[in-house]
mmCIF file of the N, C-alpha and C atoms, coordinates in Angstrom:
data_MODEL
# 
_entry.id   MODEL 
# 
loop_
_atom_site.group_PDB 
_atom_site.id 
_atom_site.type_symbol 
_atom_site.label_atom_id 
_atom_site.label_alt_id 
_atom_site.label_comp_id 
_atom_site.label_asym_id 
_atom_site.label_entity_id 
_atom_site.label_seq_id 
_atom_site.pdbx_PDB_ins_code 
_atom_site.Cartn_x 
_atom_site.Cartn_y 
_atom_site.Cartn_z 
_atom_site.occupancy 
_atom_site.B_iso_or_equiv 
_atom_site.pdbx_formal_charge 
_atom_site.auth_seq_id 
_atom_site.auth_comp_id 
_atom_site.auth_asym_id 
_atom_site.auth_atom_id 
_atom_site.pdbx_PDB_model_num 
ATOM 1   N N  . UNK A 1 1  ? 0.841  -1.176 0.000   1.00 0.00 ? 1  UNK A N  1 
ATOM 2   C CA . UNK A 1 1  ? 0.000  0.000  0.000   1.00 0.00 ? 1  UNK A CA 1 
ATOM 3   C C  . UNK A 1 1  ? 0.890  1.244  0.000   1.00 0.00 ? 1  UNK A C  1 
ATOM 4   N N  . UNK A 1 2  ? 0.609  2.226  -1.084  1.00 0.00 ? 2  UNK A N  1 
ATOM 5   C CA . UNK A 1 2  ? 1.043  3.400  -1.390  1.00 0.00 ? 2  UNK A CA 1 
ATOM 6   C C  . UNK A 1 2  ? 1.015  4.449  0.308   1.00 0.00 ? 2  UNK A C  1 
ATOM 7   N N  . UNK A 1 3  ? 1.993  4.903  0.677   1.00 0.00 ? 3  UNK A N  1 
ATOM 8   C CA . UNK A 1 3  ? 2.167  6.104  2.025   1.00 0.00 ? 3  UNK A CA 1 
ATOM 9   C C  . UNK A 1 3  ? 1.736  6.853  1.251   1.00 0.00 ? 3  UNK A C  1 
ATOM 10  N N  . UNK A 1 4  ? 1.111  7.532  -0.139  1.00 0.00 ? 4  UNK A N  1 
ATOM 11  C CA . UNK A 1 4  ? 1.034  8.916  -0.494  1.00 0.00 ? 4  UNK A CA 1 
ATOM 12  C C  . UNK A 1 4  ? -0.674 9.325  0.195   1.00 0.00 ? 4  UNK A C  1 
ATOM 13  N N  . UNK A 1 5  ? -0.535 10.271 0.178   1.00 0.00 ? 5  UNK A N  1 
ATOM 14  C CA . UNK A 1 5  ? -2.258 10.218 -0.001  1.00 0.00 ? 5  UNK A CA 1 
ATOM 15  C C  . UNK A 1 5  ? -2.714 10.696 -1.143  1.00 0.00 ? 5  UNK A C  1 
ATOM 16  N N  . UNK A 1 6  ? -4.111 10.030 -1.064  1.00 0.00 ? 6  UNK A N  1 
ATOM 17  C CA . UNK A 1 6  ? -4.944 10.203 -2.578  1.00 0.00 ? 6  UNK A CA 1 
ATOM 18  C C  . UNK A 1 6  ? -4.971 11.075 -2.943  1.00 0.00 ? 6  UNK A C  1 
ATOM 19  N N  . UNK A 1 7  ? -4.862 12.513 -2.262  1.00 0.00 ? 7  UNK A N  1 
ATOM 20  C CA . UNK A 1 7  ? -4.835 13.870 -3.092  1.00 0.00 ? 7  UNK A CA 1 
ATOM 21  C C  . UNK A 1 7  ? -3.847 14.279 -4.133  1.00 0.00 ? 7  UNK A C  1 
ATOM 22  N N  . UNK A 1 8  ? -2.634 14.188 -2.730  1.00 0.00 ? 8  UNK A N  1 
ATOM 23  C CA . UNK A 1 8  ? -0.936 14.209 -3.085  1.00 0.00 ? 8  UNK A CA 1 
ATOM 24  C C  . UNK A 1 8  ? -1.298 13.431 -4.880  1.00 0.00 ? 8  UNK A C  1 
ATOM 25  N N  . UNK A 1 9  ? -1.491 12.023 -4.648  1.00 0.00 ? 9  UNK A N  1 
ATOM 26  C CA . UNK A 1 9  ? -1.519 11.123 -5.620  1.00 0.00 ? 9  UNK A CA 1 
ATOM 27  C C  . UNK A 1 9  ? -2.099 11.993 -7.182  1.00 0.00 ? 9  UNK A C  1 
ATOM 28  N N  . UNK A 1 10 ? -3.286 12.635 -6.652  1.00 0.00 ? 10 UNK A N  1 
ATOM 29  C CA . UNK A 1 10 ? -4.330 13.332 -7.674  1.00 0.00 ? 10 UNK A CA 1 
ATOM 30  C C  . UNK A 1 10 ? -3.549 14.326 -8.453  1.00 0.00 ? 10 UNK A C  1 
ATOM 31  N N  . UNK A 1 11 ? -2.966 14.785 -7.547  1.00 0.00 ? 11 UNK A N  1 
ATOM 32  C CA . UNK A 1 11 ? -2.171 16.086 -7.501  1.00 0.00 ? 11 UNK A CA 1 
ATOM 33  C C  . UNK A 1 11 ? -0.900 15.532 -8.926  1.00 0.00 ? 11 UNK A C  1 
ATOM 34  N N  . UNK A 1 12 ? -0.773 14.623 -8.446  1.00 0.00 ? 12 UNK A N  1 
ATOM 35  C CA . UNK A 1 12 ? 0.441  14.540 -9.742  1.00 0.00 ? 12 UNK A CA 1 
ATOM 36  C C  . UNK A 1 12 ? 0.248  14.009 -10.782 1.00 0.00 ? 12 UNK A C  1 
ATOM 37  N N  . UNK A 1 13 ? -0.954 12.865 -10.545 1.00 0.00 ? 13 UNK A N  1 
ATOM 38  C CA . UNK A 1 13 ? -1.288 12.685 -12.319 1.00 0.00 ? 13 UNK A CA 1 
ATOM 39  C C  . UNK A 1 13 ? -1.959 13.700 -13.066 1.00 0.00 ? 13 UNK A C  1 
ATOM 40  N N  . UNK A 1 14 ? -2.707 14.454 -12.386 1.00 0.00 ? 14 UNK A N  1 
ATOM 41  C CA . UNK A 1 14 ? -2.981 15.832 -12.631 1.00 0.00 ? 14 UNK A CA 1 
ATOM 42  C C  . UNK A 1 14 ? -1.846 16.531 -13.490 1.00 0.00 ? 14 UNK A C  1 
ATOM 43  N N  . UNK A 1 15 ? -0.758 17.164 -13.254 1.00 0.00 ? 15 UNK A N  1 
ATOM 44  C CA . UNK A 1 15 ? 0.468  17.769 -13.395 1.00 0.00 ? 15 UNK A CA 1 
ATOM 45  C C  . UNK A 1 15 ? 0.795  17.116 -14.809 1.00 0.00 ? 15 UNK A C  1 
ATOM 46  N N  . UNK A 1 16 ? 1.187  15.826 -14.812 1.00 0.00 ? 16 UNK A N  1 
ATOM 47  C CA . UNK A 1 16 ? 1.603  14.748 -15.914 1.00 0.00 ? 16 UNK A CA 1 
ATOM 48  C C  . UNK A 1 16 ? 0.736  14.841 -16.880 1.00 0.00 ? 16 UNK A C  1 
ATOM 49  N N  . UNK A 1 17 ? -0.629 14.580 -16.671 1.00 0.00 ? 17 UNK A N  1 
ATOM 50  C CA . UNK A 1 17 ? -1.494 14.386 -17.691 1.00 0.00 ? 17 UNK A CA 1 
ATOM 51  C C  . UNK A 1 17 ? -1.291 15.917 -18.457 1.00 0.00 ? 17 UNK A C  1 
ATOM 52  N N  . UNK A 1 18 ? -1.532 16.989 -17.757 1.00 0.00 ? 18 UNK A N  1 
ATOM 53  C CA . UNK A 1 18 ? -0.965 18.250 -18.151 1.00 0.00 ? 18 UNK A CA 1 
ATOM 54  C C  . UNK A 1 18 ? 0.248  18.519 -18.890 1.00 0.00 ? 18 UNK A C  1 
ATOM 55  N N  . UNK A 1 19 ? 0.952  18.142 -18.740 1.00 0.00 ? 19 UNK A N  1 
ATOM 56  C CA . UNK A 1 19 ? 2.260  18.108 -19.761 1.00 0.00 ? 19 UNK A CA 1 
ATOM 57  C C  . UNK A 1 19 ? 2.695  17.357 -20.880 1.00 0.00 ? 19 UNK A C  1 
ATOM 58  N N  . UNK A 1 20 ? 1.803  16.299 -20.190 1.00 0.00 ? 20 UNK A N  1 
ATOM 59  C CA . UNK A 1 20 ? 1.731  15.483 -21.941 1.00 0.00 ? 20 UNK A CA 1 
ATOM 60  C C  . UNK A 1 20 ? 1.155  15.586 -22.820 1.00 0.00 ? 20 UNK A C  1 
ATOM 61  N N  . UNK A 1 21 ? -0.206 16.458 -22.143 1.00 0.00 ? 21 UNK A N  1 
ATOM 62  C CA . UNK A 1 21 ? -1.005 17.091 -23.449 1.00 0.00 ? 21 UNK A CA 1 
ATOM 63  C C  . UNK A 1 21 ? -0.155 17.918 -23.914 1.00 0.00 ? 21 UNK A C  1 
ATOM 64  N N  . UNK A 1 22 ? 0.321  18.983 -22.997 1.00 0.00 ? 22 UNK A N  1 
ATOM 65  C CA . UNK A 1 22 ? 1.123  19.878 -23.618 1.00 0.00 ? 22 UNK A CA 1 
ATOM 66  C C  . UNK A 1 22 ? 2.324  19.465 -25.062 1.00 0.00 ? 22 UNK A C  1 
ATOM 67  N N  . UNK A 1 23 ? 3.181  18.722 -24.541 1.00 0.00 ? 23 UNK A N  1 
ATOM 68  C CA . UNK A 1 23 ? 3.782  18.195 -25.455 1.00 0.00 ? 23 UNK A CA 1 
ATOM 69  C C  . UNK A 1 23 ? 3.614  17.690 -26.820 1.00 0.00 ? 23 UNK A C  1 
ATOM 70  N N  . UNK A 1 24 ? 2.368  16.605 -26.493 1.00 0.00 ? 24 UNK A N  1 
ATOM 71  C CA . UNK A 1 24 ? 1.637  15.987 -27.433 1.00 0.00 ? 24 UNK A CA 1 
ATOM 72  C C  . UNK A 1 24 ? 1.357  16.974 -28.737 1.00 0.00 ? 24 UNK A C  1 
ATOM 73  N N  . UNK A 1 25 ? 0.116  18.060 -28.025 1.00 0.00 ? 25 UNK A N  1 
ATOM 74  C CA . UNK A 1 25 ? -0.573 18.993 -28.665 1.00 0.00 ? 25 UNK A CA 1 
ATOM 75  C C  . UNK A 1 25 ? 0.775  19.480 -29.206 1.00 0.00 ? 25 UNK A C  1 
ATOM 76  N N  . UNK A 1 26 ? 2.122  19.979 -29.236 1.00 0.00 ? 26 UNK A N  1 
ATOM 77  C CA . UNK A 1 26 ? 2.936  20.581 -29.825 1.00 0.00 ? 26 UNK A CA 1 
ATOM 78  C C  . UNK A 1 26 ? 3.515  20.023 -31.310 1.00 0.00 ? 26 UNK A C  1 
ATOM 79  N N  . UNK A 1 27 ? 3.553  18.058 -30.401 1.00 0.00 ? 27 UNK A N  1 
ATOM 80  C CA . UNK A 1 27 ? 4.017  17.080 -31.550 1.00 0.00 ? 27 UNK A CA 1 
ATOM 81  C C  . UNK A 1 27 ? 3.336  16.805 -32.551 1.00 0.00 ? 27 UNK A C  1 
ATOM 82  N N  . UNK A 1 28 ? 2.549  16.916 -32.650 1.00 0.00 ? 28 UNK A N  1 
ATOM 83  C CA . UNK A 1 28 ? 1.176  16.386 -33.699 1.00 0.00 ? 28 UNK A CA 1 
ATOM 84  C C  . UNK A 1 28 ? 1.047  17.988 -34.840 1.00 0.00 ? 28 UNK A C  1 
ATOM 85  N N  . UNK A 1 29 ? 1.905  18.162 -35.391 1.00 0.00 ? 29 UNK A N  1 
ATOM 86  C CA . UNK A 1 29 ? 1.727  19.005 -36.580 1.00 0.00 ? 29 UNK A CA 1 
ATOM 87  C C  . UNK A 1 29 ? 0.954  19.092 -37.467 1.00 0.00 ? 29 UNK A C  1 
ATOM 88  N N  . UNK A 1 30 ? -0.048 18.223 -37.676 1.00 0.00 ? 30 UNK A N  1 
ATOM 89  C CA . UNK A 1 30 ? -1.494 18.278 -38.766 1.00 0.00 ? 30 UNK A CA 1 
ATOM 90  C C  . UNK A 1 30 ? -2.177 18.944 -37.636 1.00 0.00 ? 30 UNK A C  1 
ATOM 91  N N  . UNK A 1 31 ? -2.226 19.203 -36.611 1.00 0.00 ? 31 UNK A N  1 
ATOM 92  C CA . UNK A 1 31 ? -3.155 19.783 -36.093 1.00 0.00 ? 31 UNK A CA 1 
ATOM 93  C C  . UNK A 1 31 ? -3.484 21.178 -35.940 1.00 0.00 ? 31 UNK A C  1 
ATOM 94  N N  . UNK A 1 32 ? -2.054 21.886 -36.223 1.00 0.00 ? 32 UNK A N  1 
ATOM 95  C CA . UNK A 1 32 ? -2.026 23.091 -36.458 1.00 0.00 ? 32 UNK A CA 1 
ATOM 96  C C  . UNK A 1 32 ? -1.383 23.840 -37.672 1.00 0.00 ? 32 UNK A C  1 
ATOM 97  N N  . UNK A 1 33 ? -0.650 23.089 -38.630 1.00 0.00 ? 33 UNK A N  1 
ATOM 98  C CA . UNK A 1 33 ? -0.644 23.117 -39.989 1.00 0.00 ? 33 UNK A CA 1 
ATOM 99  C C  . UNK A 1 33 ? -1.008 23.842 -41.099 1.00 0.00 ? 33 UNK A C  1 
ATOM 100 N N  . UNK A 1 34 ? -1.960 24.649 -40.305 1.00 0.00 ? 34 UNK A N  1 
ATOM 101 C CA . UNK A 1 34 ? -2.825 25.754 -41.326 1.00 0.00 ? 34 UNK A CA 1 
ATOM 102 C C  . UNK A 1 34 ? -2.992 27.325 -41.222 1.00 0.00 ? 34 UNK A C  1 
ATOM 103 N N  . UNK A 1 35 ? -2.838 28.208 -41.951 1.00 0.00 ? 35 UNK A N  1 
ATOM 104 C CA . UNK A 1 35 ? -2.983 29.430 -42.131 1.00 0.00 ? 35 UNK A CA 1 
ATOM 105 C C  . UNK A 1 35 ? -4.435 29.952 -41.650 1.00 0.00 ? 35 UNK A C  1 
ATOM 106 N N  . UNK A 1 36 ? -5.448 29.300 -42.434 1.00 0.00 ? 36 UNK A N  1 
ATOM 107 C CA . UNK A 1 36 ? -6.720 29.922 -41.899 1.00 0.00 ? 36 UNK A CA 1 
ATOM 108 C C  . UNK A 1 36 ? -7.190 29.161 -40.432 1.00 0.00 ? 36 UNK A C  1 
ATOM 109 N N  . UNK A 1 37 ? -7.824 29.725 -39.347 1.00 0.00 ? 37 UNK A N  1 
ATOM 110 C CA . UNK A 1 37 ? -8.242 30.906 -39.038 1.00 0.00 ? 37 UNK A CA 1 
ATOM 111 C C  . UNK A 1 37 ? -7.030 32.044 -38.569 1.00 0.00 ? 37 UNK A C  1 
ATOM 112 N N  . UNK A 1 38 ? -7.589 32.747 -39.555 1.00 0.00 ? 38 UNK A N  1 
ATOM 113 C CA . UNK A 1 38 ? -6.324 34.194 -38.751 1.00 0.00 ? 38 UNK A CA 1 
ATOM 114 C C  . UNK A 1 38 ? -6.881 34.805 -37.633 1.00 0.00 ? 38 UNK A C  1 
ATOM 115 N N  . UNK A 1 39 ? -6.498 34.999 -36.719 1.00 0.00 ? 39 UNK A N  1 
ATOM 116 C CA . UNK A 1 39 ? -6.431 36.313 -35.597 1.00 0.00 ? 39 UNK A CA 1 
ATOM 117 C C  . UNK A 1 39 ? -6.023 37.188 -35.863 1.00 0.00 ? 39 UNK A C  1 
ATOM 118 N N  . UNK A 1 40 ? -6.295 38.764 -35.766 1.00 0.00 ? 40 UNK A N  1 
ATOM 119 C CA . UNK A 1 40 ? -6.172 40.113 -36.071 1.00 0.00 ? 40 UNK A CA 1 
ATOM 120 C C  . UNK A 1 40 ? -4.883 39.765 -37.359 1.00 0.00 ? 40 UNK A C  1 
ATOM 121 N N  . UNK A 1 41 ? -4.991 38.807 -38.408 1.00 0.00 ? 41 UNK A N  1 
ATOM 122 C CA . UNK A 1 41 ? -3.992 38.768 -39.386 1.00 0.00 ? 41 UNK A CA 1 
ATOM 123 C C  . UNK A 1 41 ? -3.303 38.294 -39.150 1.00 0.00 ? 41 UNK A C  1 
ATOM 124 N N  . UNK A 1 42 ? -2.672 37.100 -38.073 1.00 0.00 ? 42 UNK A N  1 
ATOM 125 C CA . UNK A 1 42 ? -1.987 36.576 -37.793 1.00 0.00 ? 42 UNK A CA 1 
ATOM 126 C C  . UNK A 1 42 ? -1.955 34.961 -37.883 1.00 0.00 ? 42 UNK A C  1 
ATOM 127 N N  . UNK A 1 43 ? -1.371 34.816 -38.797 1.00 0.00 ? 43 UNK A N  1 
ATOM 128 C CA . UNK A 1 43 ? -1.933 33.267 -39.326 1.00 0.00 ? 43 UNK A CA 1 
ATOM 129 C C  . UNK A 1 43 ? -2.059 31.985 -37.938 1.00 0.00 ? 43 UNK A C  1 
ATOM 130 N N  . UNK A 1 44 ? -2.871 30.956 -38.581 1.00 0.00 ? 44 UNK A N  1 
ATOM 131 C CA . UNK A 1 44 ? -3.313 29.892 -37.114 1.00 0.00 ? 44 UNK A CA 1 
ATOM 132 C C  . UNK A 1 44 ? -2.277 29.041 -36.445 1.00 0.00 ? 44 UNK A C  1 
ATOM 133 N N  . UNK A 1 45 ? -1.325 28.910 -38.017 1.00 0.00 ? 45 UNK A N  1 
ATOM 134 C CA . UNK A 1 45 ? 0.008  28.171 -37.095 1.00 0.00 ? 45 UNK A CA 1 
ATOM 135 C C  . UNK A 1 45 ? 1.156  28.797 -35.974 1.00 0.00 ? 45 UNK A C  1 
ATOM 136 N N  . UNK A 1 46 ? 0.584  30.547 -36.064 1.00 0.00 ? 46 UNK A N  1 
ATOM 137 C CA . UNK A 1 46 ? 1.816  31.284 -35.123 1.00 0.00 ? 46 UNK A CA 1 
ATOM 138 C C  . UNK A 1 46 ? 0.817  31.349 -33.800 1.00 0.00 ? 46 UNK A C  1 
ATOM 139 N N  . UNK A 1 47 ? -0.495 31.920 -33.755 1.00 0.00 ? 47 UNK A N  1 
ATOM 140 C CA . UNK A 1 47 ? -0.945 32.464 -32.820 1.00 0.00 ? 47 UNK A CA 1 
ATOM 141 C C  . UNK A 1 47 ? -1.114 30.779 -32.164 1.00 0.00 ? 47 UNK A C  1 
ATOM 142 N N  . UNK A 1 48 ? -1.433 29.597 -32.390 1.00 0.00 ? 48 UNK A N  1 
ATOM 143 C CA . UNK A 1 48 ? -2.023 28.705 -31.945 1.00 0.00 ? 48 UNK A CA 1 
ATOM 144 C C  . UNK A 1 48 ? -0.431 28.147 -31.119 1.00 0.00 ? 48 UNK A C  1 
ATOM 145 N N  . UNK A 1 49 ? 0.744  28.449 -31.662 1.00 0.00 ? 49 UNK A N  1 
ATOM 146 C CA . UNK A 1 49 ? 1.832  27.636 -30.735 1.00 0.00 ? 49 UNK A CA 1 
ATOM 147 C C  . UNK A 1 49 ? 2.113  28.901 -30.050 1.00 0.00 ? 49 UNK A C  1 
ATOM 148 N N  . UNK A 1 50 ? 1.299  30.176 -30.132 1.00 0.00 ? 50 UNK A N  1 
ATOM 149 C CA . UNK A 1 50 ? 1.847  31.332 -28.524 1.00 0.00 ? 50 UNK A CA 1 
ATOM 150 C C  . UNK A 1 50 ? 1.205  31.493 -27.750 1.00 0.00 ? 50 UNK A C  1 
ATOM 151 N N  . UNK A 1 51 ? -0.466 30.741 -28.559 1.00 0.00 ? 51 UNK A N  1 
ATOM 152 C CA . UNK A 1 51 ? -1.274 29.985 -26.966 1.00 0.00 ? 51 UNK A CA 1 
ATOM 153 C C  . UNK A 1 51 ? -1.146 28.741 -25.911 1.00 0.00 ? 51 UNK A C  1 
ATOM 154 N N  . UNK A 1 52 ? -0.369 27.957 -26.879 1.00 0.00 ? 52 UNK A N  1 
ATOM 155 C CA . UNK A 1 52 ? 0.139  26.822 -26.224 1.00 0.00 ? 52 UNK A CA 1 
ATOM 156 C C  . UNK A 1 52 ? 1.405  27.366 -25.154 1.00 0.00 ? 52 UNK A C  1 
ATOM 157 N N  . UNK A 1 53 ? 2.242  28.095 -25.487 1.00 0.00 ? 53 UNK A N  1 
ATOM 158 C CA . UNK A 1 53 ? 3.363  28.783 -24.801 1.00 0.00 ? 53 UNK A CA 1 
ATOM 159 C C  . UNK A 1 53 ? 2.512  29.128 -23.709 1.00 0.00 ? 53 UNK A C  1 
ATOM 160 N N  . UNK A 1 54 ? 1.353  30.054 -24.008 1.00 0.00 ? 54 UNK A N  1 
ATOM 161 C CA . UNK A 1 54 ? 0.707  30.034 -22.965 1.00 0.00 ? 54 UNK A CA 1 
ATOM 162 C C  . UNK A 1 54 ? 0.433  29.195 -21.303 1.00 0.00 ? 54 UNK A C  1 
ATOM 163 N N  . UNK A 1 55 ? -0.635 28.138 -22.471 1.00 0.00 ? 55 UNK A N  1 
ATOM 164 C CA . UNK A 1 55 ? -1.123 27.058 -21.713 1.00 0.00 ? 55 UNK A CA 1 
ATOM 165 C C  . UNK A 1 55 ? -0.110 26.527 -20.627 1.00 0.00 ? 55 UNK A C  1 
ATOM 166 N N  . UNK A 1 56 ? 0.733  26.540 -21.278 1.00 0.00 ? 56 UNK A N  1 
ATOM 167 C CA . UNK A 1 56 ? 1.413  25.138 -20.641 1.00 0.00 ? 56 UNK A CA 1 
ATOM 168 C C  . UNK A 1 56 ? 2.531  26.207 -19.700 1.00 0.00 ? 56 UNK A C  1 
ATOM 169 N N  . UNK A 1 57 ? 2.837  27.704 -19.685 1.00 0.00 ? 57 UNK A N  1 
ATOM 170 C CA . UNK A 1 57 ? 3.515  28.399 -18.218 1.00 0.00 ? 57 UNK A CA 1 
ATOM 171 C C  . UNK A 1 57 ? 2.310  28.183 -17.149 1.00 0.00 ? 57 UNK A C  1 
ATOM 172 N N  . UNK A 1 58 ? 1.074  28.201 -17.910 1.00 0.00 ? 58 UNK A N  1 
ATOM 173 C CA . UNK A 1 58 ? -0.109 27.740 -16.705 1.00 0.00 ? 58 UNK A CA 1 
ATOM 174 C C  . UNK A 1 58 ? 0.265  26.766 -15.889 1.00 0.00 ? 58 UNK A C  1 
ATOM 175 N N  . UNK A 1 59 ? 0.403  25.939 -17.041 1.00 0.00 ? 59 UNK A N  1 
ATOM 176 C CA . UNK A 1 59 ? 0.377  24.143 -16.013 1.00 0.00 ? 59 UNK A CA 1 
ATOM 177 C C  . UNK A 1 59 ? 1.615  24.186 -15.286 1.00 0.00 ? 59 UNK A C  1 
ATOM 178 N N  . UNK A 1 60 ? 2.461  25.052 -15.445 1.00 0.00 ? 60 UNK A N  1 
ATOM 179 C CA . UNK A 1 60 ? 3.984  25.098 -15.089 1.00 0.00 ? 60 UNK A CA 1 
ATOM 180 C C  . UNK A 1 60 ? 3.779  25.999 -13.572 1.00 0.00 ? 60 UNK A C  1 
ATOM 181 N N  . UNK A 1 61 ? 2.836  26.893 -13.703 1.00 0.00 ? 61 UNK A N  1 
ATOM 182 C CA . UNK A 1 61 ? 2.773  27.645 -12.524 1.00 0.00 ? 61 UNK A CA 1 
ATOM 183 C C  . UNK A 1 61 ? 1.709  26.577 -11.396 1.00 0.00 ? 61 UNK A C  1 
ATOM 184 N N  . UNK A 1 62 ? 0.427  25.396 -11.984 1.00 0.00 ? 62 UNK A N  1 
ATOM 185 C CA . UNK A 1 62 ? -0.210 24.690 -11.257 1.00 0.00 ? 62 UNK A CA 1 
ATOM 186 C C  . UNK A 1 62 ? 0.673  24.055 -10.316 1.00 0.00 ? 62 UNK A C  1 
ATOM 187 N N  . UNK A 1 63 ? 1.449  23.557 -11.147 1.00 0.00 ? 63 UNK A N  1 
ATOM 188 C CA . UNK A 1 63 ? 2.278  22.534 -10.364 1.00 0.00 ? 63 UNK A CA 1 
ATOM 189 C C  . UNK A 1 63 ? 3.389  22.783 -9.382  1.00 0.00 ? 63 UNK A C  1 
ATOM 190 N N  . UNK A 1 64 ? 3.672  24.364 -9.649  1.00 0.00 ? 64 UNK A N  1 
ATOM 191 C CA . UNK A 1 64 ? 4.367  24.874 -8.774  1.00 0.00 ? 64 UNK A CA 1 
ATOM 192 C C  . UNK A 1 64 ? 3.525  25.178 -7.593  1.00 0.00 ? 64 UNK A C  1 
ATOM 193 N N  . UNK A 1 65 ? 2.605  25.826 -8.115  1.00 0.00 ? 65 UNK A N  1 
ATOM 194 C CA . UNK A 1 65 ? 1.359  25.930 -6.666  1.00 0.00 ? 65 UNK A CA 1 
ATOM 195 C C  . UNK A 1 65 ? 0.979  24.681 -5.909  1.00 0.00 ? 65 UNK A C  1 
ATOM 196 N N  . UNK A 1 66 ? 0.834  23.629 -6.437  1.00 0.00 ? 66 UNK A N  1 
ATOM 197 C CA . UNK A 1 66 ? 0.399  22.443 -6.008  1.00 0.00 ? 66 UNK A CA 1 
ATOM 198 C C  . UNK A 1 66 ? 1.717  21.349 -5.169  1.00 0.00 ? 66 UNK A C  1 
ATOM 199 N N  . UNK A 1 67 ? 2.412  22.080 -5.553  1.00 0.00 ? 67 UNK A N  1 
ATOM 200 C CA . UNK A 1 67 ? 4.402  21.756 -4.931  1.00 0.00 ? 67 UNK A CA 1 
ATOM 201 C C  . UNK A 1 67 ? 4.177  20.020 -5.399  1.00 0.00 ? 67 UNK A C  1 
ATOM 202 N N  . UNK A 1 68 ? 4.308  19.914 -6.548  1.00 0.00 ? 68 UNK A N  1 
ATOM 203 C CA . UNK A 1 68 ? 4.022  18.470 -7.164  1.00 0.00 ? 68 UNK A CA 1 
ATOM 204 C C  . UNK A 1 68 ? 5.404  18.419 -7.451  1.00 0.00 ? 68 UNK A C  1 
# 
């Protein structure tokens, strides 16, 4: 039997599952591959990997909050 507790436990597949999307979503290049939809003129393949830059200082700051 695991000493962690179930939260602790929650707490980090939480974190993981978070970063592998992150990653994932980066690796998978058909997914963002395309020019249209633009934002204020800014084609979908730039603005969509400086939301991900985004996303993922999020998950970077969760897990710091969560001291995972």
């Amino acid at each position: 039997m695991s000493s962690m507790p179930s939260n602790r436990r929650f707490a980090k597949l939480l974190v993981a599952v978070l970063f592998i999307g992150c990653c994932a979503i980066s690796l998978i290049v058909p997914i963002y591959n395309h020019v249209e939809p633009r934002l204020f003129g800014i084609p979908f393949f730039y603005w969509f990997q400086f939301l991900w830059i985004i996303v993922t200082g999020m998950a970077t700051a969760l897990a710091y909050w969560l001291k995972v």
